[in-house]
N, C-alpha and C positions, 0 to 999 in steps of 0.2 A: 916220474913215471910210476902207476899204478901197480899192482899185484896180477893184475888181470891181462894191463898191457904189456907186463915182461912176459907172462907165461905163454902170451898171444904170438912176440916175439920169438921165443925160444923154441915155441912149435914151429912156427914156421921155417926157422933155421935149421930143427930137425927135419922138417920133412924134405925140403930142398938139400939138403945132404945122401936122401936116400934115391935120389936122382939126378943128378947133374943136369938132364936136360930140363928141368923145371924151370921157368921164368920165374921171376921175382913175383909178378902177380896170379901166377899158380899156385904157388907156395902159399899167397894170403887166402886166397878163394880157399885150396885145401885146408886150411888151418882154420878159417872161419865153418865151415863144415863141420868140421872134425871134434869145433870146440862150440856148436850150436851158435853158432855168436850169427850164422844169416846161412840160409837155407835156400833163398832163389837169388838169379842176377839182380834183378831190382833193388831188393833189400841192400846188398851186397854193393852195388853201384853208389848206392844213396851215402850208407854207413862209410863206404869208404872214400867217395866222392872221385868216384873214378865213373869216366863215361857208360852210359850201357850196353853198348855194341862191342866195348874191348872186354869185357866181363864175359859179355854173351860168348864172343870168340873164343875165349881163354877155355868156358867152361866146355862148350862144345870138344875142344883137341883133351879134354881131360877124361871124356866119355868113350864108352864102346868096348868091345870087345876087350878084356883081360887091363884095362884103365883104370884111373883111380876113382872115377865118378858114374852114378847110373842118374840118366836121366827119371828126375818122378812123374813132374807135365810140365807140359810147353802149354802156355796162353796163346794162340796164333795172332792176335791183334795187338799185342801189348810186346811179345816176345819172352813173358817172364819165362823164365825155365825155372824149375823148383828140383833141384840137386841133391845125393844122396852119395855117402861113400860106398861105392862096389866092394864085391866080397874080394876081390884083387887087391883091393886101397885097404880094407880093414886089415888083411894078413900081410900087407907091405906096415902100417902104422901099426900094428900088433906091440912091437918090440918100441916105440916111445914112451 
């Protein structure tokens, strides 16, 4: 394993610590985000080789009001969504 995919790892393990209710593929979505490594579902599907509708789901429940993700744009035909950590996510991942 890589220097990139421990740190990829270890984020994720942090961030899914500072919520118990995070899924395992929350935590990656969040961690990919967080670490530029994919910025819409699509990328994010492909790179991780997870379907696009459980991504899309994933990121959707991680959005909204006082959440860890702000919607940037939705593609309406394609479904990408292009994802952004909220100012809730930055002052919860502050302290990693």
């Amino acid at each position: 394993m890589n220097e990139e995919e421990e740190d990829l790892l270890a984020t994720i393990e942090a961030i899914r610590r500072l919520d118990s209710r995070l899924s395992p593929l929350d935590g990656v979505i969040l961690a990919a985000v967080a670490l530029d490594i994919a910025d819409d579902t699509r990328s994010f599907a492909r790179l991780f080789e997870v379907e696009h509708a459980l991504v899309i789901r994933a990121a959707h429940d991680l959005t909204g009001d006082g959440r860890w993700l702000d919607v940037v744009e939705r593609q309406v035909r394609t479904q990408r969504t292009k994802v952004a950590i909220s100012e809730a996510g930055r002052a919860r991942l502050a302290g990693l």
